[in-house]
N, C-alpha and C positions, 0 to 999 in steps of 0.2 A: 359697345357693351361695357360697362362700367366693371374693375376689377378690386380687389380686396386685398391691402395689403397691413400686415403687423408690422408694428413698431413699434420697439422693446426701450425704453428708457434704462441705463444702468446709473443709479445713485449712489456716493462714496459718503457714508454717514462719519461726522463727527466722533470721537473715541466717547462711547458707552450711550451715543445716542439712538436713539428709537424710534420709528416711526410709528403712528397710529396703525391699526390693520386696512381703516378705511380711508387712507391720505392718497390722493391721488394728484394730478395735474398733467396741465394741457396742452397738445402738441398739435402744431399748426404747418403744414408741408408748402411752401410755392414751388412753381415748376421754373424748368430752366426755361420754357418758352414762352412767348406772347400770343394774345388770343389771333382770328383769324384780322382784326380792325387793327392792331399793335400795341394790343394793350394788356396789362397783366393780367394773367387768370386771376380767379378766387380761388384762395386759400382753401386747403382744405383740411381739416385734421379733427381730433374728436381727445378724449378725456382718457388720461394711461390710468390705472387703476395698479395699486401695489398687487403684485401677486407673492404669495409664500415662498419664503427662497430656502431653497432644499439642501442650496449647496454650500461647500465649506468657504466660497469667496467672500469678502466682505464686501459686499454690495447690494443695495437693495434694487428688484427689477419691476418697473414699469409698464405694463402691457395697454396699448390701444389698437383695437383691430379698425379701420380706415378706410371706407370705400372711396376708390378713385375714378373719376366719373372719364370717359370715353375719350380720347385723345388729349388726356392732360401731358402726357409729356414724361420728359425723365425728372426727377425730384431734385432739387439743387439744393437748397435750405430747411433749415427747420426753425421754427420760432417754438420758444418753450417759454410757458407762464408759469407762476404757480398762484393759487387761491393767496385774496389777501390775509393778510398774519399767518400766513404759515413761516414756519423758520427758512432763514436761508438754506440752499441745497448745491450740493457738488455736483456736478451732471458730469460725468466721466464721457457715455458715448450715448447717443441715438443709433440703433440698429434698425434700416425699415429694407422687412423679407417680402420678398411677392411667394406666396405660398406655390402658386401655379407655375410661375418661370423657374424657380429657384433663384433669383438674383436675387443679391440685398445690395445694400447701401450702407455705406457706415461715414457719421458725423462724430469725426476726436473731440469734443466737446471740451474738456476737462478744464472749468471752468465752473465759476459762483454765479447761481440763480437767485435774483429777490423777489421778495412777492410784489404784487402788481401794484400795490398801495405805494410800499416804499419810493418807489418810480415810474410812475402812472406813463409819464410821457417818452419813454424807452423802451423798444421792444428787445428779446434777447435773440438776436440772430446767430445761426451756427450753419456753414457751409458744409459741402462734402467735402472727400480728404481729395476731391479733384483741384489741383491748384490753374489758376487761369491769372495770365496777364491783362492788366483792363481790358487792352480792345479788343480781345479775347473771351472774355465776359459773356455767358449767354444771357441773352436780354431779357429773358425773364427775372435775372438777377442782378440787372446794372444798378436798379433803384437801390434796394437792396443791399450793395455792396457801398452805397455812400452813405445810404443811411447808419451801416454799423458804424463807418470810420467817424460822424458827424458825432452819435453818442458820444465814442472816445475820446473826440476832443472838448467836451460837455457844449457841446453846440448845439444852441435850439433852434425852433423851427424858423424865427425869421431872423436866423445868420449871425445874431448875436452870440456872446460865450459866456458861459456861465461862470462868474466871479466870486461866489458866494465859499466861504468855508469850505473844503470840501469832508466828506463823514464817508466814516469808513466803512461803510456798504458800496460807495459808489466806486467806479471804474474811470475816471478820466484821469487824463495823461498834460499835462502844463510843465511850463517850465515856470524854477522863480531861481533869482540868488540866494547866495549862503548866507542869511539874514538872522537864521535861525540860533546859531553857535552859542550867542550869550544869552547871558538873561539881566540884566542893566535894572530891571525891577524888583530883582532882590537884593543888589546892592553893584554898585556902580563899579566894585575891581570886577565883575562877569561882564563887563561891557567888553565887545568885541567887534573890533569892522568887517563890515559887508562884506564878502570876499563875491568878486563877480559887475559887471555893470562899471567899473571905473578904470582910468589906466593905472591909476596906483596899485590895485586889488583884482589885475584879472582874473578868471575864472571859470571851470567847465558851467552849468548850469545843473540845480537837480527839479525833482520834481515838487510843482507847486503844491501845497497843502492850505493858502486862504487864511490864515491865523490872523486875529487883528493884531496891528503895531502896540508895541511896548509903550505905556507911558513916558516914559523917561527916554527914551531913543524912539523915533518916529519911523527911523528907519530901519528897527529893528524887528522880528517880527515876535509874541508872546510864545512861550515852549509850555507843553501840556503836559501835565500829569502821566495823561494816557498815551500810549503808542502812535504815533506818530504817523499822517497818513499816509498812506500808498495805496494804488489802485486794487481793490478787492484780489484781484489775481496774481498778485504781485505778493500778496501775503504768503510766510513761511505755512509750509504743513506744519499740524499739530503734532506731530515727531517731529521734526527738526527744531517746532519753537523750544519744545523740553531743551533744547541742549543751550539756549541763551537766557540769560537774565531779562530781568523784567525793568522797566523805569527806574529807578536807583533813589531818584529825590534830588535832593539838596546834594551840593558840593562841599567839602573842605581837604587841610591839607593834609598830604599822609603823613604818620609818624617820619622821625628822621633819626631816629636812634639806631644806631650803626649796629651789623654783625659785632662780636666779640674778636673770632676767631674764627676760623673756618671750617673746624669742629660743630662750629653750630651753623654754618650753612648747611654741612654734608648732612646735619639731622635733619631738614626740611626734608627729605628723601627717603629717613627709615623711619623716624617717631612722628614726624611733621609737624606742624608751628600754625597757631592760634592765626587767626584770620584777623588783618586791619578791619581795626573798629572804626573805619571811618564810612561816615553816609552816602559815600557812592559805591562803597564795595560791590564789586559787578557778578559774584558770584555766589547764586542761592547754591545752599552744599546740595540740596537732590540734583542740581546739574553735573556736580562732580561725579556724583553716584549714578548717575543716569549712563555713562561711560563705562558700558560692563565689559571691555576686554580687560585680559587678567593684566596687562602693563598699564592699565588706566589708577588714579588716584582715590582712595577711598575715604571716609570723613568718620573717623574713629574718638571717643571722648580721652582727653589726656586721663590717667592716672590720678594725679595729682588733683585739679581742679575737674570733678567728673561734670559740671554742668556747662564747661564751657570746650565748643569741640573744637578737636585741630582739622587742618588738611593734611592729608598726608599725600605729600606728591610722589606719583613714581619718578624713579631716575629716568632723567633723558637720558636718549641716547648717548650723544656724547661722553654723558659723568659714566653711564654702565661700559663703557669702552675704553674707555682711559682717563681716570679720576686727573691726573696730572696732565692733561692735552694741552689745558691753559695755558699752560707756561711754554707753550712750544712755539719758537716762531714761522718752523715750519707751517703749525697748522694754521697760525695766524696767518700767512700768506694762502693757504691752500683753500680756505673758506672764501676768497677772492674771488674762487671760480670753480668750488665745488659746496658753497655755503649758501647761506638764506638770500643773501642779494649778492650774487654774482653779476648783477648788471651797471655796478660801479666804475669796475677796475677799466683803465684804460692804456692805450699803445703813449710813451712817451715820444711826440712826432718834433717839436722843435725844443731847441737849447740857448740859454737860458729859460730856466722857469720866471715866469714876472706873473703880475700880477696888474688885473687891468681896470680894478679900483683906482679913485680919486688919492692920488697918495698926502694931499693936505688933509683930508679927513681922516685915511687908513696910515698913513705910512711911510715908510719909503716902498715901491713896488717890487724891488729886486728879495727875489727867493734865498733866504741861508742855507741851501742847497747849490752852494759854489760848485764849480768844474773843480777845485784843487780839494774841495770835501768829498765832493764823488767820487773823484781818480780815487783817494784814499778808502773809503767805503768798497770799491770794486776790485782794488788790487790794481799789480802792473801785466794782467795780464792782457788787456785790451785798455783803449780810451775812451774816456766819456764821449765824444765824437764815435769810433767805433762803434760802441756799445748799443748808440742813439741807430748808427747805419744800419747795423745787426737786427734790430728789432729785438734789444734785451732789457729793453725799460721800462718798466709799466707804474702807472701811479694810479692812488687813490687820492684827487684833487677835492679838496672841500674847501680850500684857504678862502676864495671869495665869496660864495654864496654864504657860508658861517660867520664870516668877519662883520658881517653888514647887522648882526643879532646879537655878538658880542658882548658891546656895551648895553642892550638891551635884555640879555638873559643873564648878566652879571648882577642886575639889581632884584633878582630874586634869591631869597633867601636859600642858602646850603645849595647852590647850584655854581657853575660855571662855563664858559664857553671859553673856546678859541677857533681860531680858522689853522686849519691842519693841511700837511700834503705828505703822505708817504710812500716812500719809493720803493720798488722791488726789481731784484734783477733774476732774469731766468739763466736759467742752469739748461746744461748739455740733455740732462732726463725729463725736461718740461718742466721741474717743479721750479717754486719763486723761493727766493730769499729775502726779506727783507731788509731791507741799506741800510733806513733810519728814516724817522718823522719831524718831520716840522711842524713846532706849535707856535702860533702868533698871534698876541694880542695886540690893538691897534692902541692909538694914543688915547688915556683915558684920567681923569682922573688927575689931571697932571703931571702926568707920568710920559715917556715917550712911547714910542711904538716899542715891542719886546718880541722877541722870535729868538726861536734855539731848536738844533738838529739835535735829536737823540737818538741814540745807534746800538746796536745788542754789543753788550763789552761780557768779556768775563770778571773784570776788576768788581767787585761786591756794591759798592754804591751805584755805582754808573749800569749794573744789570737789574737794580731795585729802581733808578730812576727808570729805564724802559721798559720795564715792565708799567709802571702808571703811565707813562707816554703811552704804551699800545691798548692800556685803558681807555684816557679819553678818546684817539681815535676810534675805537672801539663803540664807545658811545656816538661819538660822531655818524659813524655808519649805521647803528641801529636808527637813530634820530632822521639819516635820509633814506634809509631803507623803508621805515613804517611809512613814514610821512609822505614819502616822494614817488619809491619806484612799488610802494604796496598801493595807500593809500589812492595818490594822487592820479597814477599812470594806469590803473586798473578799477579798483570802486568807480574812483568818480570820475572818470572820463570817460569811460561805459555806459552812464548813465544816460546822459544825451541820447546816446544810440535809441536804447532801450525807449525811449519817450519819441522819438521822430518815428521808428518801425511802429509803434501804439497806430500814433496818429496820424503817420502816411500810406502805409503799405496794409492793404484788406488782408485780414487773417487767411483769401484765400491767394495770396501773393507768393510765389514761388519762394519770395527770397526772404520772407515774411516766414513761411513756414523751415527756411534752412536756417533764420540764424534766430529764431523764438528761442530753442532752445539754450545758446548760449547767454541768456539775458535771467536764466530763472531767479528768484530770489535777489536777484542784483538792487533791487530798490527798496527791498525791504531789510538788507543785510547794512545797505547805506544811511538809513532812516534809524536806525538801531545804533551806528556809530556815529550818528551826531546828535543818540539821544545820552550818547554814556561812552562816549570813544575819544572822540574830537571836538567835544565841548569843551566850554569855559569849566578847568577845575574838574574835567576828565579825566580821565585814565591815561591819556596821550599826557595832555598838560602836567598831572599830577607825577608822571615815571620818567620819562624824556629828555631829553637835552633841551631844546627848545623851549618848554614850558609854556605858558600863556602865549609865546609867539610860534608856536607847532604852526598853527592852519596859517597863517600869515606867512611864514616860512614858506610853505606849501605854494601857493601864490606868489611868490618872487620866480619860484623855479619855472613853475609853469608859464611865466611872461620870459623868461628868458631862454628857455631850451624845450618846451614843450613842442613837437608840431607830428602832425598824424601819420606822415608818410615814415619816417621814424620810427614808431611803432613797429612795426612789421619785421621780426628778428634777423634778418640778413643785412635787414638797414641799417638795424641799433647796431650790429657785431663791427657795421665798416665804418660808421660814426665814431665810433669809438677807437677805432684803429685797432682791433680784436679781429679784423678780417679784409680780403680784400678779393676781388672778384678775381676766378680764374677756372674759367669754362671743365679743365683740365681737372680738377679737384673735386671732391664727394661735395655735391649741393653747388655744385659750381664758387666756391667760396675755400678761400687758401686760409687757414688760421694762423693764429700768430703765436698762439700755442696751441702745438696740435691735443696736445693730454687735456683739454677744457671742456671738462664734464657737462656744461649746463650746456653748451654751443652745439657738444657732439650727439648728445641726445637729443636736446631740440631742435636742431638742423631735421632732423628723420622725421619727426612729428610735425615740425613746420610743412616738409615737402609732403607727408601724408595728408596733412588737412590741403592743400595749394591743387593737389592731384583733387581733391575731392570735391571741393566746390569747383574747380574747373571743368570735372565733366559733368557737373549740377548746372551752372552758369549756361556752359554751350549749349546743350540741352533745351536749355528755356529761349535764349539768347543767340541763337545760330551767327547773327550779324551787328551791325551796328544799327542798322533801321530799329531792329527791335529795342534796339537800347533805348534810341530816339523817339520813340513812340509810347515806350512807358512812361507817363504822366505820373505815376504815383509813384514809381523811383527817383525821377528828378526831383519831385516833390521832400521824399527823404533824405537826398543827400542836401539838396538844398536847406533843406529844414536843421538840419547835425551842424553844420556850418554855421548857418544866421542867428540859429533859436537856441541851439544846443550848447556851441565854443561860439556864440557874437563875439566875443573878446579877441580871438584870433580868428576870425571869418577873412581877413586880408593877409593873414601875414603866409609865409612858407610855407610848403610841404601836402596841401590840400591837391589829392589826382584830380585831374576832370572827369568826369564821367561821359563818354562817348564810346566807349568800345568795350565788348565783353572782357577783355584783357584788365581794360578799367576797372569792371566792376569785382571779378574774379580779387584784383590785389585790395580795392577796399575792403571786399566783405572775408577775404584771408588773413588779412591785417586786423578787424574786428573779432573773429572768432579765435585768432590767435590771443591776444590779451584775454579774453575770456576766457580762458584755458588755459595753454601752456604757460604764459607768462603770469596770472596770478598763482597757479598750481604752485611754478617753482620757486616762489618767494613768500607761499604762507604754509605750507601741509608740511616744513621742515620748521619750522619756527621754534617749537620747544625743542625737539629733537639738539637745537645749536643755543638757542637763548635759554633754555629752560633754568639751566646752571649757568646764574648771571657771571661768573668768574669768566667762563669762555666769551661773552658778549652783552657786558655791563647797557643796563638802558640809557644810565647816566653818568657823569663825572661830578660829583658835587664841591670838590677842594682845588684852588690851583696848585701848578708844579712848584714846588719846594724852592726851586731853583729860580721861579718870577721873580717875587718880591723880597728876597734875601740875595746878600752879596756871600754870604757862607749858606754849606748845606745844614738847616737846623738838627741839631743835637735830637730832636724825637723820631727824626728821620732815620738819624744815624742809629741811634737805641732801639729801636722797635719800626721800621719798614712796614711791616706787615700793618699794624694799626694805620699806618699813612694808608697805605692800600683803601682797607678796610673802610676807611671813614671817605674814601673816596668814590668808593661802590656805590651801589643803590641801599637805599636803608632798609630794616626789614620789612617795611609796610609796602613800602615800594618793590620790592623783591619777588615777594609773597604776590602781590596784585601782579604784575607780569608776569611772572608765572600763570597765575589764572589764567590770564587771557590770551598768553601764547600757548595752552595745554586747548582751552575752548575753541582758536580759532585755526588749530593744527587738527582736528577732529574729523573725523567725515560723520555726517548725520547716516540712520540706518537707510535713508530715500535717497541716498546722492545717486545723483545720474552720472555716471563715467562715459566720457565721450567713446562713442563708436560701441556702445554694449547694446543696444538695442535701437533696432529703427522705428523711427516715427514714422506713424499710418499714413501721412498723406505722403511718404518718398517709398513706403511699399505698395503704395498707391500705381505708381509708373515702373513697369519690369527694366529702362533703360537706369532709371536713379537707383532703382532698387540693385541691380548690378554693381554701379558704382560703390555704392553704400559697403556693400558685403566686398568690396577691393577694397575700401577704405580698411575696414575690422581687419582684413587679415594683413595689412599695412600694420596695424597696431599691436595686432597678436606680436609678431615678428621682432616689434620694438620692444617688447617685454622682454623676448629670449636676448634681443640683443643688449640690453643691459645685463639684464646677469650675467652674461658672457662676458661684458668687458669691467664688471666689478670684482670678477674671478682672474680677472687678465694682470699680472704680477708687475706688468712691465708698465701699467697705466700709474705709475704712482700718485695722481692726484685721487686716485677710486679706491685703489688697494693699498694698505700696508697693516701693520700689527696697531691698533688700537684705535684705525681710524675708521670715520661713520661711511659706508660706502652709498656712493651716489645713485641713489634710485627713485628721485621723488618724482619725475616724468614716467614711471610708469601707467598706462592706461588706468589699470582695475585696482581698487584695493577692498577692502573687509571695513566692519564700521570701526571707528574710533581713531586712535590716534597710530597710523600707520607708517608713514615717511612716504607715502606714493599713493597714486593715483589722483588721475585727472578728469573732474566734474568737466562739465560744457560753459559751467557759468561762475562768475565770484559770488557766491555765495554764501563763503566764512571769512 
């Protein structure tokens, strides 16, 4: 006897968009079984018709009532159409209720439907929230399940791949190189090399978008006017797009005319300062406006000139806690490892520092950080040997990866580099001291190699020369922070993932559905900064140390220190010499300073997420057979490797995948960087760079003390103007700020990990348990922060005027808050 069941489509409309009364479209069910001969039933499904929505949700709901004919089976998919030229449509969920049993079915949709015209030869499949491992698969949906993955790799019917442009309606997932950065056809200084595909230029992969090649560079690929493509689903919500600028245009370079005095920095903050008139300026003023907590920036007309308006930024942090921090060397050491990139600072493990550059091209090798300058620097109360035993040396080493750019960022104008190394020694109360920095320019110019240690003095010159000493450094670390441990280690190493899980793993794949979520937005937030971030004559290029050689930069590091297994923060802390294993100790891990904010909070987060996917993993994955038998996870890890990072597919650090343990540390290690470790090197970024004095983008002048045998006389007269002209300029000041206020933001739809569970793991009451251990794992971690920001004796957390460490908490509110952690890199 044939039964009757409804199925409710819910639609998420566009902001102020409408549907007709009479818009309808059509929903197609297969069963999870085969007929009685083994072969798929027929489809059965009928036309949802809009019904009136009564209620205050914003959704519009779909009604089809569906006769289901006599041992069809249980419902496993649904295929949703819509009439041709109807607009595209958000399908949130398919609900299908048996009126007689009470059972329903629920399919998470939440995904973009096109009409049937736009792609004739694609159907839109959506599973139940039951997740199944291939050979697990009920056979009325094994077809089925390869067919959706085939669309997503734009794979037609006889096995070829679809090459063509791809347009931003469609869904597929390809890899290409970073081809795209210059543009060589508007004039030949945007030319910029491939990063990816070579061993000069290795590279993660991002995803393909089909553009024809540039004229002028064949192997460059043309940059569009319009937004850049990524896979329909892959697209920002219309809330979160409000909060980013749009395509920008053309490039050129920003002013370079210096601050005054520091009177008129502090105005950016109460009157605020006219916005760089320059053609990439990245920020439309309603995005500033669009940031309604009362600490957010508002776009007020000067006085003076009423038709041209300023920004007026709120104070960061930082400037509202202690206008003079800058000058402190404490907090310059404490930002080491309670700052925006705490994942610099390292254990000094052997002595002499050297250098393991070519020294006929760079130098001589040996470090101006002698033993008889450090005895000096540390006192007689221990030896540099001691010191080293002790575990009281820590450095922030940039001397060779920067030295190798040197000569290349010096031939841009009002810039400069050096290769730096600065030392710190800890104290009895965990906090650092700074020794002194090393700055080294190689032979250049016909000059010889130059290097000089500068060390906090009280004598008046000698505390104005370190003070711009911890300038450039300063810049130096912003320059490998953005570029390296934000950009490079998080966006685009992610990305890969994000494209292999597309195209190997069925959206009804257990591990598909645990780590979707930490991928949200990641291709469309990447796609965005290399449309106006990390381009030629960017916002990177334009503010930077680096300049035109940022993404180049980028690619050095990555060939020489990047590899996967590393990732995963108990690895980076014992790489580093920041940790070493000891069963006996919290997280099994002995630190090297115990007071280290970012370690001790993400230690608890890290073991939160580790406990979480491990009782997700076991669950799915009881053994190793299971492991061994899923074809579409080998499939993904193999594909991350070859397809994703080819360029290091051989080298170091890659786990095998043979045992749930395996899989457990890769897919911990992934959702770790999607999370904790983008969290705590972007949602603090104004908070500490906002007030570029605490953490300059740039250095633009060399030290006084290079190319002169005396200290110049304007040095001596006026300090402060050295400074000043050394800083970033105001166009450059003003645009960093923007972009560190924008991408320190939470949008009002951010997802914070662990605040709600996704349907297909409340789907299972054993995940579904887990899940709700996970949340109160994180609840926990909130109280425990505040507890030890309040704790007197942590002085890298507490003291009178410093920012305290809370950007690893779980939850935050919109806007610009100092905490909370999304699932994904998203800003």
């Amino acid at each position: 006897m044939a039964a009757n069941i409804i199925a409710i489509a819910s639609v998420i409309p566009k902001i102020n968009e409408k549907f007709p009364s009479d818009d309808t479209l059509f929903l197609q069910f297969a069963s999870c079984d085969l007929d009685a001969d083994g072969l798929l039933k027929p489809l059965i499904g009928g036309e949802a018709e809009l019904i009136k929505n009564e209620s205050t949700e914003q959704k519009y709901k779909y009604v089809a009532k569906i006769e289901v004919p006599k041992g069809f089976g249980e419902i496993g998919a649904v295929i949703v159409e819509l009439k041709d030229d109807s607009p595209e449509k958000f399908i949130d969920t398919v609900v299908v209720a048996n009126p007689t049993s009470h059972n329903t079915i629920t399919f998470s949709c939440t995904s973009w439907v096109q009409p049937k015209n736009l792609i004739p030869d694609q159907r839109r499949i959506f599973f139940s929230t039951k997740s199944y491992l291939p050979e697990e698969t009920p056979a009325g949906l094994v077809k089925l399940r390869a067919e959706d993955l085939e669309n997503l790799r734009g794979q037609k019917e006889d096995g070829t791949v679809d090459t063509n442009q791809r347009k931003a309606f469609e869904r597929i997932y390809d890899y290409d190189v970073y081809n795209d950065l210059g543009d060589p056809d508007v004039d030949t200084k945007w030319k910029r090399p491939v990063l990816g595909g070579s061993v000069q230029y290795p590279y993660p992969r991002r995803c393909r978008t089909g553009r024809p090649a540039t004229v002028s560079d064949p192997k460059s690929e043309q940059r569009s006017a319009e937004s850049f493509y990524v896979p329909r689903d892959e697209a920002f919500s219309e809330v979160k797009q409000k909060m980013f600028p749009t395509n920008p245009g053309k490039k050129d370079k920003l002013g370079a005319k210096p601050f005054t005095d520091f009177t008129q920095i502090d105005l950016m903050f109460r009157d605020g300062i006219a916005p760089p008139s320059n053609p990439h300026e990245i920020l439309q003023f309603n995005i500033i406006s669009t940031l309604n907590a009362s600490n957010q920036p508002s776009v007020q007309p000067t006085p003076v000139q009423p038709d041209t308006p300023v920004i007026k930024f709120p104070p960061p942090e930082a400037l509202k806690r202690d206008k003079f921090n800058w000058l402190s060397d404490g907090e310059f050491a404490r930002q080491t490892i309670a700052g925006l990139n705490p994942y610099c600072i390292q254990l000094v493990k052997s002595w002499p520092l050297k250098s393991e550059l070519d020294p006929e091209e760079y130098g001589p090798q040996e470090s101006a950080f002698t033993t008889d300058l450090v005895q000096k620097l540390i006192g007689s109360s221990l030896t540099v040997e001691e010191a080293i035993a002790q575990k009281k040396l820590f450095i922030l080493d940039y001397h060779d990866t920067l030295m190798q750019y040197v000569e290349k960022v010096r031939s841009i104008k009002r810039t400069t580099l050096y290769g730096s190394r600065t030392l710190f020694f800890l104290n009895s109360d965990d906090t650092l001291t700074p020794l002194g920095i090393e700055l080294t320019r190689p032979p250049m110019a016909g000059k010889p190699q130059w290097k000089q240690v500068f060390s906090p003095s009280t004598q008046a010159t000698n505390a104005w020369l370190w003070r711009l000493a911890k300038a450039h450094v300063l810049a130096h670390d912003s320059c490998v922070h953005q570029l390296v441990i934000h950009w490079l280690r998080t966006h685009c190493c992610m990305e890969p993932y994000a494209i292999a899980l597309n195209r190997q793993l069925s959206t009804m794949h257990p591990i598909y559905r645990l780590l979707h979520p930490h991928f949200r937005f990641n291709m469309r937030i990447n796609s965005n900064a290399r449309e106006i971030l990390v381009n030629a004559g960017g916002i990177i290029e334009s503010t930077f140390s680096a300049g035109g050689y940022s993404m180049e930069f980028s690619s050095l590091v990555y060939k020489r220190e990047w590899q996967f297994d590393t990732q995963a923060l108990p690895e980076d802390l014992i790489r580093r010499g920041m940790a070493e294993r000891d069963a006996s100790a919290p997280h099994g891990l002995k630190l090297a300073i115990e007071d280290y904010p970012f370690a001790n909070d993400g230690l608890i987060l890290w073991d939160a997420l580790v406990e979480w996917i491990s009782a997700y993993v076991n669950h799915y994955y009881p053994d190793e057979k299971a492991i061994k038998n899923d074809k579409e996870l080998k499939a993904w890890w193999k594909e991350i490797k070859e397809k994703g990072h080819p360029d290091k597919k051989k080298a170091a650090g890659w786990p095998s995948l043979k045992t749930p343990q395996d899989l457990i540390q890769i897919v911990s290690t992934i959702a770790w960087v999607g999370c904790g470790h983008h969290t705590a090197v972007n949602f603090i970024q104004y908070a500490h760079a906002g007030y570029f004095p605490n953490r300059p983008s740039i250095a633009r002048t060399n030290m006084p003390t290079e190319d002169f045998d005396q200290i110049p006389e304007e040095f001596i007269n006026n300090p402060e103007s050295v400074i000043l002209e050394a800083f970033p300029s105001i166009a450059q000041a003003s645009t960093v700020a923007q972009t560190m206020l924008i991408l320190s933001a939470h949008s009002p739809d951010e997802e914070y990990i662990g605040k709600k569970i996704e349907p297909a793991w409340a789907e299972d009451p054993t995940i579904a348990r887990a899940f709700d251990k996970f949340k109160m794992k994180l609840d926990k971690l909130e109280k425990t922060i505040d507890q030890r920001n309040e704790n007197s004796e942590l002085k890298n957390r507490r003291g009178a005027g410093l920012v305290p460490y809370e950007v690893l908490k779980p939850t935050s509110g919109f806007g610009v808050t100092g905490k909370g952690v999304p699932y994904s890199v998203s800003t």
